[in-house]
Z-matrix of the N, CA and C atoms (Angstrom, degrees):
N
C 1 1.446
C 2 1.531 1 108.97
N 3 2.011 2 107.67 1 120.01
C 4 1.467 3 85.40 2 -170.63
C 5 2.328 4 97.24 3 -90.68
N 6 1.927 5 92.78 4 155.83
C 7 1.087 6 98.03 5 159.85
C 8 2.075 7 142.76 6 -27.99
N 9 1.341 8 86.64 7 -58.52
C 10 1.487 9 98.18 8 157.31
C 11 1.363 10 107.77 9 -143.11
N 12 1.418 11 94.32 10 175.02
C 13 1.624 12 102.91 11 -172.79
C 14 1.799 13 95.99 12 -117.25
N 15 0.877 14 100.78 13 -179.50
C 16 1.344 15 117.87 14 -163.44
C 17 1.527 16 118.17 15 -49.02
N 18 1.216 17 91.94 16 -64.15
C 19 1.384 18 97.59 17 170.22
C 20 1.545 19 128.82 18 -53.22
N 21 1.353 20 109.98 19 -32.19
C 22 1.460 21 115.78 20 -175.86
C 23 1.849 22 91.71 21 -85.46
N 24 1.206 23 143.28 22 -27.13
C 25 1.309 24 128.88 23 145.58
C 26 1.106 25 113.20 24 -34.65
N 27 1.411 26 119.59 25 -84.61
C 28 1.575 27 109.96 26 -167.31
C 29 1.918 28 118.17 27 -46.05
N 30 1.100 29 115.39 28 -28.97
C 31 1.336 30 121.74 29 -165.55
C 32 1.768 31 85.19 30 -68.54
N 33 1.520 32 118.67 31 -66.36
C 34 1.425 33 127.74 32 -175.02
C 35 1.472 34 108.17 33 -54.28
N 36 1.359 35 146.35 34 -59.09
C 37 1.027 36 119.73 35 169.51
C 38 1.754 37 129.90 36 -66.72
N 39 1.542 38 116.04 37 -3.89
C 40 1.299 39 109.64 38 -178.67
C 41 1.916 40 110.77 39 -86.75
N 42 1.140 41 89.91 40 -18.69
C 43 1.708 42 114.79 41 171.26
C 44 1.062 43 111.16 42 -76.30
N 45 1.758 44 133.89 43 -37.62
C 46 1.038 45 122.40 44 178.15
C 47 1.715 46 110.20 45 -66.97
N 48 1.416 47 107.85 46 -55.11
C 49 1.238 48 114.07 47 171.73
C 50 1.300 49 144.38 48 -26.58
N 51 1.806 50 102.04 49 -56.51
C 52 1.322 51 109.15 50 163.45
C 53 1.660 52 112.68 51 -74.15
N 54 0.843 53 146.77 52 -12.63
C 55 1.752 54 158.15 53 154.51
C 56 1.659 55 103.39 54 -41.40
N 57 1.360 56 95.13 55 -60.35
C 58 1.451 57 106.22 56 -176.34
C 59 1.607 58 114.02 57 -80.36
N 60 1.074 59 117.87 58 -31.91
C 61 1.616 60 117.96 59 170.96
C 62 1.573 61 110.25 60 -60.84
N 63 1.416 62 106.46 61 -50.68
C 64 1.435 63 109.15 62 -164.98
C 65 1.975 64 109.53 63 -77.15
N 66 1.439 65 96.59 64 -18.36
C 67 2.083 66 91.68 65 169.90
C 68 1.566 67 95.05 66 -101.55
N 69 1.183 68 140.39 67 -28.88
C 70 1.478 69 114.93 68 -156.20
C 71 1.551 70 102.15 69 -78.54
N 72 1.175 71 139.67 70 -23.79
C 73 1.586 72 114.06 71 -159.56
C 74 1.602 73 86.37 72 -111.25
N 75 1.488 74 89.97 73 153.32
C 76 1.889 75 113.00 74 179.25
C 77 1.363 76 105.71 75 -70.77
N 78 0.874 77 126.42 76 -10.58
C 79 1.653 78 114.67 77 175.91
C 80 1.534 79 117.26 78 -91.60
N 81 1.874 80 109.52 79 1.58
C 82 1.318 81 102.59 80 172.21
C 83 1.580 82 93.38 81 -99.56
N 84 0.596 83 154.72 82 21.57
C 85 1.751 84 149.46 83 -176.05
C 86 1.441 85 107.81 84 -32.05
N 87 1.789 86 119.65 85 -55.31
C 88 1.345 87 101.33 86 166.01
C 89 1.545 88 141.92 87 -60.48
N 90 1.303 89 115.57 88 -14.84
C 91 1.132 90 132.89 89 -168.85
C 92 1.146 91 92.27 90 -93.01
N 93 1.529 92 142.84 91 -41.91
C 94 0.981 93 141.01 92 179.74
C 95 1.276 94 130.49 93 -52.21
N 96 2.025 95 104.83 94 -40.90
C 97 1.570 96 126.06 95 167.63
C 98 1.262 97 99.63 96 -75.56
N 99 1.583 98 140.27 97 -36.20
C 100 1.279 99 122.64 98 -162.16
C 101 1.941 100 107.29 99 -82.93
N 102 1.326 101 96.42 100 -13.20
C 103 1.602 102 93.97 101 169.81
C 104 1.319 103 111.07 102 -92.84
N 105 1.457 104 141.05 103 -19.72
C 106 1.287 105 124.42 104 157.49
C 107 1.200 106 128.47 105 -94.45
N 108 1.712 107 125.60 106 15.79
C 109 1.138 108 146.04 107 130.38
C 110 1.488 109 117.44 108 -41.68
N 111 1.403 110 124.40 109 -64.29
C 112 1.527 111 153.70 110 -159.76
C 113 2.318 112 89.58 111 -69.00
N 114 1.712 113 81.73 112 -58.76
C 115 2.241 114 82.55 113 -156.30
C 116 1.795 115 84.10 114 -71.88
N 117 1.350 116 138.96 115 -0.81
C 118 1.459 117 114.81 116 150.52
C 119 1.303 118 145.16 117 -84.97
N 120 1.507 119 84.31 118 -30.87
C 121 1.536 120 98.80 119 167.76
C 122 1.582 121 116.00 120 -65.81
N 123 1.380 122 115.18 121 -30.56
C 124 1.850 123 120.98 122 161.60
C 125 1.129 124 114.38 123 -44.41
N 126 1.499 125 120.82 124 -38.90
C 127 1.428 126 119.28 125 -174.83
C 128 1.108 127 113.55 126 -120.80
N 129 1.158 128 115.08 127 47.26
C 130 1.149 129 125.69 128 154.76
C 131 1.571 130 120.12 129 -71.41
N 132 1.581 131 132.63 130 145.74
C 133 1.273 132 132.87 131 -170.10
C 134 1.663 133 96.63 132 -46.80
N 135 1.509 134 122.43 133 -89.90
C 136 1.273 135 119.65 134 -170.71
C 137 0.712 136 115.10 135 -41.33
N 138 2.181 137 153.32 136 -42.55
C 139 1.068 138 130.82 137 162.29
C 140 1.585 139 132.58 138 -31.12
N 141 1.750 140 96.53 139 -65.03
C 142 1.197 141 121.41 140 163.28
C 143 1.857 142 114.89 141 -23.28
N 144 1.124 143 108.92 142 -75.49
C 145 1.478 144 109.40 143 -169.47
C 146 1.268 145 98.81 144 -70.24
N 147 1.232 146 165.06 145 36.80
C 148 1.214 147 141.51 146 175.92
C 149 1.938 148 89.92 147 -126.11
N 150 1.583 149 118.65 148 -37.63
C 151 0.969 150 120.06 149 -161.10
C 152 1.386 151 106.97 150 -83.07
N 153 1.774 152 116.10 151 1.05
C 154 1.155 153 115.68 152 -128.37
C 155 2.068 154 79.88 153 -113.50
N 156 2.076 155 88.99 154 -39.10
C 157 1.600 156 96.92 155 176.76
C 158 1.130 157 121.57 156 -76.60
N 159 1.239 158 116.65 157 -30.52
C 160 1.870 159 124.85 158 152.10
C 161 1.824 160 116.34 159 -44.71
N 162 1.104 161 111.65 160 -31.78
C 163 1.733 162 104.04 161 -177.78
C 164 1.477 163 106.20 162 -86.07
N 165 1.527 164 104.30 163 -33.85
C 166 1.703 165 85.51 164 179.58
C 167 1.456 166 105.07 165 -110.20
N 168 1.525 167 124.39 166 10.48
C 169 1.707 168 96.28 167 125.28
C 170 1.296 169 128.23 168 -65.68
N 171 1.120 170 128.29 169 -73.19
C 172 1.465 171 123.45 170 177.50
C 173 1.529 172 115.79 171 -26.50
N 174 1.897 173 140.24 172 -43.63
C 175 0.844 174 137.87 173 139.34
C 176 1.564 175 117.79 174 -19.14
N 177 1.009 176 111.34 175 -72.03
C 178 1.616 177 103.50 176 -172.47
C 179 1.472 178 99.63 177 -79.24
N 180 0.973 179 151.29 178 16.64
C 181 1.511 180 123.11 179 163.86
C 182 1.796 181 100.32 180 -97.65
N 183 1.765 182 90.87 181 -27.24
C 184 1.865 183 89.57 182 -171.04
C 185 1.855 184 103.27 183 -64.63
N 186 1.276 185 97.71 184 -17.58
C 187 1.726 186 109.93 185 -167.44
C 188 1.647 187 114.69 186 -87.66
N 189 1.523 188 111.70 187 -14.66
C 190 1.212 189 136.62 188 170.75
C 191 1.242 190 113.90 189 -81.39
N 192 1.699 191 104.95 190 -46.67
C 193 1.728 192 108.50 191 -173.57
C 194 1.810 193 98.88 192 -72.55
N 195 1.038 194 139.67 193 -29.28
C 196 1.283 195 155.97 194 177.16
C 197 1.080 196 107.29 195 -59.21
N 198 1.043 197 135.78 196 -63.27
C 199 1.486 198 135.61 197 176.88
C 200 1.249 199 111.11 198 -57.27
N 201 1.456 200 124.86 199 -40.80
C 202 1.576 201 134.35 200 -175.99
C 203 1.239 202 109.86 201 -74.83
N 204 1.553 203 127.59 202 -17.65
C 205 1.597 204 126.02 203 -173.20
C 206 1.527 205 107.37 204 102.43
N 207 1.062 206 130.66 205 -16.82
C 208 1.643 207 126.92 206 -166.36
C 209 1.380 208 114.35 207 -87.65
N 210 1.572 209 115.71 208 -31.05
C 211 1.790 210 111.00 209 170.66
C 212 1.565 211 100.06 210 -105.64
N 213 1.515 212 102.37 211 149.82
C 214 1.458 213 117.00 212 162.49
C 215 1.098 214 113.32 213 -113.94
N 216 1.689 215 122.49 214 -165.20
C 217 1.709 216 114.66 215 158.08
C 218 1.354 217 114.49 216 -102.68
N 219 1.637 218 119.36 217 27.21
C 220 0.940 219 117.44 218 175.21
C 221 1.708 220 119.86 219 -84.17
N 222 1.601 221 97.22 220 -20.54
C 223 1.507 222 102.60 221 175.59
C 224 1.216 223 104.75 222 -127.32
N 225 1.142 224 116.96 223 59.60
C 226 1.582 225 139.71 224 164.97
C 227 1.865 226 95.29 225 -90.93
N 228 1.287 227 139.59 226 -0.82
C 229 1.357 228 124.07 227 -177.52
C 230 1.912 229 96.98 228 -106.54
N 231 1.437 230 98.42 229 -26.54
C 232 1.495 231 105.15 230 -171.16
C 233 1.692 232 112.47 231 -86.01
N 234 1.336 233 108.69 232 -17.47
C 235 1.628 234 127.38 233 -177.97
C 236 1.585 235 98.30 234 -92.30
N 237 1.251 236 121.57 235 -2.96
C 238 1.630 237 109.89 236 -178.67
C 239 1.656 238 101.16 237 -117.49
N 240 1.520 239 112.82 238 -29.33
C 241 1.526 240 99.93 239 151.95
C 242 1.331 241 138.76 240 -66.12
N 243 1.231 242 90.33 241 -33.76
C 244 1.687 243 104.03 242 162.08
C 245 1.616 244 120.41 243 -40.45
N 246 1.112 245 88.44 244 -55.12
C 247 1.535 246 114.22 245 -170.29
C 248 1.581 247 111.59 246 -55.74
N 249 1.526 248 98.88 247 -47.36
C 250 1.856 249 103.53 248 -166.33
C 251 1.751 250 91.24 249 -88.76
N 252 1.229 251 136.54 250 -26.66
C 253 1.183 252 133.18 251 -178.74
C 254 1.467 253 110.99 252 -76.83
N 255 1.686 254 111.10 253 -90.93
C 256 1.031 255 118.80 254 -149.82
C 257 2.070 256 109.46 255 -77.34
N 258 1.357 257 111.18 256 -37.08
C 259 1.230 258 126.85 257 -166.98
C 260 2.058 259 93.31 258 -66.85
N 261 1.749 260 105.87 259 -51.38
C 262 1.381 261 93.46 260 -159.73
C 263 1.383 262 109.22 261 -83.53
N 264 1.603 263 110.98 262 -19.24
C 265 1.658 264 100.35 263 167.48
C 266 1.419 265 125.92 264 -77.62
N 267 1.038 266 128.19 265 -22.15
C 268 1.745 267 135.69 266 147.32
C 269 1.294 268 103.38 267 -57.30
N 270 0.989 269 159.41 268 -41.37
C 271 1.653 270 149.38 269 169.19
C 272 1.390 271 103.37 270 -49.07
N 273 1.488 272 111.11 271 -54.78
C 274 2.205 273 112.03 272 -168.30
C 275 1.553 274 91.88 273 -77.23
N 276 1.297 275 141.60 274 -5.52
C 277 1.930 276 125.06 275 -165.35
C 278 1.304 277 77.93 276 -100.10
N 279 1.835 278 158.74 277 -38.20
C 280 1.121 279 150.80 278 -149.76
C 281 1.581 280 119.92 279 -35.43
N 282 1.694 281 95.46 280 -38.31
C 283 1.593 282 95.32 281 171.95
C 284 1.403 283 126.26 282 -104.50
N 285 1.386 284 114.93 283 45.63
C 286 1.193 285 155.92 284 139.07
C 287 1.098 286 129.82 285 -79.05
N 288 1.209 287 113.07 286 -49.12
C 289 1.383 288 111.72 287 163.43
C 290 1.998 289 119.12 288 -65.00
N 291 1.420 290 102.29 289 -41.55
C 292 1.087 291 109.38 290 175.79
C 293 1.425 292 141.00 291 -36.43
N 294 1.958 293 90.42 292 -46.36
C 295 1.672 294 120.85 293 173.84
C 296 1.586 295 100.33 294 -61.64
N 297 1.578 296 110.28 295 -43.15
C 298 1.945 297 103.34 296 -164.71
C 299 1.616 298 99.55 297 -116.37
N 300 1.547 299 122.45 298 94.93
C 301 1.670 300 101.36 299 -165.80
C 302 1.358 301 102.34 300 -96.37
N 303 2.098 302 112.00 301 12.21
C 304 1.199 303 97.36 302 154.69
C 305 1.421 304 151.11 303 -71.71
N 306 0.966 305 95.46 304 2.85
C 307 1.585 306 126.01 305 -162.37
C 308 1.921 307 91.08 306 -88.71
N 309 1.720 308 108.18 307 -45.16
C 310 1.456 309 99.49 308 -166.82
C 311 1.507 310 91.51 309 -65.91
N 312 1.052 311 134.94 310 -51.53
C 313 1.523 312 145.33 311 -177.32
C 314 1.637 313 119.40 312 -32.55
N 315 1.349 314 98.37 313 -28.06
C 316 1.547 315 105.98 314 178.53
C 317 1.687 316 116.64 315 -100.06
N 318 1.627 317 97.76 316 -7.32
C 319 1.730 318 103.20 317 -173.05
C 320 1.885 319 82.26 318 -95.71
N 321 0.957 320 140.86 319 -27.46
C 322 1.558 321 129.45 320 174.82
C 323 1.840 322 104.29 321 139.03
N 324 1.561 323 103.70 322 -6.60
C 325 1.799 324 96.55 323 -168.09
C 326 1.720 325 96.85 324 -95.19
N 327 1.391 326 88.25 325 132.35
C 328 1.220 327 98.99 326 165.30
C 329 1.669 328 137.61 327 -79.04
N 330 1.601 329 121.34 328 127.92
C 331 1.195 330 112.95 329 -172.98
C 332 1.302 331 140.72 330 -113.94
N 333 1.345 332 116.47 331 111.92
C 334 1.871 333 117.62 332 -158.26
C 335 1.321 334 111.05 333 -76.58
């Protein structure tokens, strides 16, 4: 079973590329500060802990589904895209929901 497949190559090396285009030449200098502006503000304490209680939830549910028969480690490559896609960009829209909690009202959660 290969690691990635093709496509997720091209995606990973075209990402590397533009990563590397946009810090290596001196004429991006701002782009350069505004990306090590951005990977501090990630680790920032409050970032930090929130992303930190999200992984070991997701841990224990993957550790739950495991015990029950429903996860393997065969989609341990598809549960970690999951993860950086769909799980961590639904974590940053949260206060979105907040602004319209009619919206939670129509997915079934109730709001006090």
């Amino acid at each position: 079973m290969d690691i990635l497949n093709s496509r997720e190559w091209a995606i990973l090396i075209w990402l590397l590329l533009a990563i590397g285009y946009f810090t290596a030449l001196p004429k991006r200098r701002p782009i350069k500060g505004s990306l090590k502006s951005l990977i501090k503000a990630f680790l920032s304490r409050h970032i930090l802990s929130v992303t930190t209680l999200m992984s070991i939830y997701v841990a224990l549910i993957i550790y739950v589904l495991f015990i029950v028969g429903v996860w393997d480690l065969s989609q341990l490559k598809t549960t970690i895209i999951w993860y950086f896609t769909v799980a961590t960009l639904s974590l940053f829209r949260l206060e979105h929901y907040k602004e319209a909690p009619h919206r939670l009202e129509q997915m079934g959660v109730r709001v006090i």
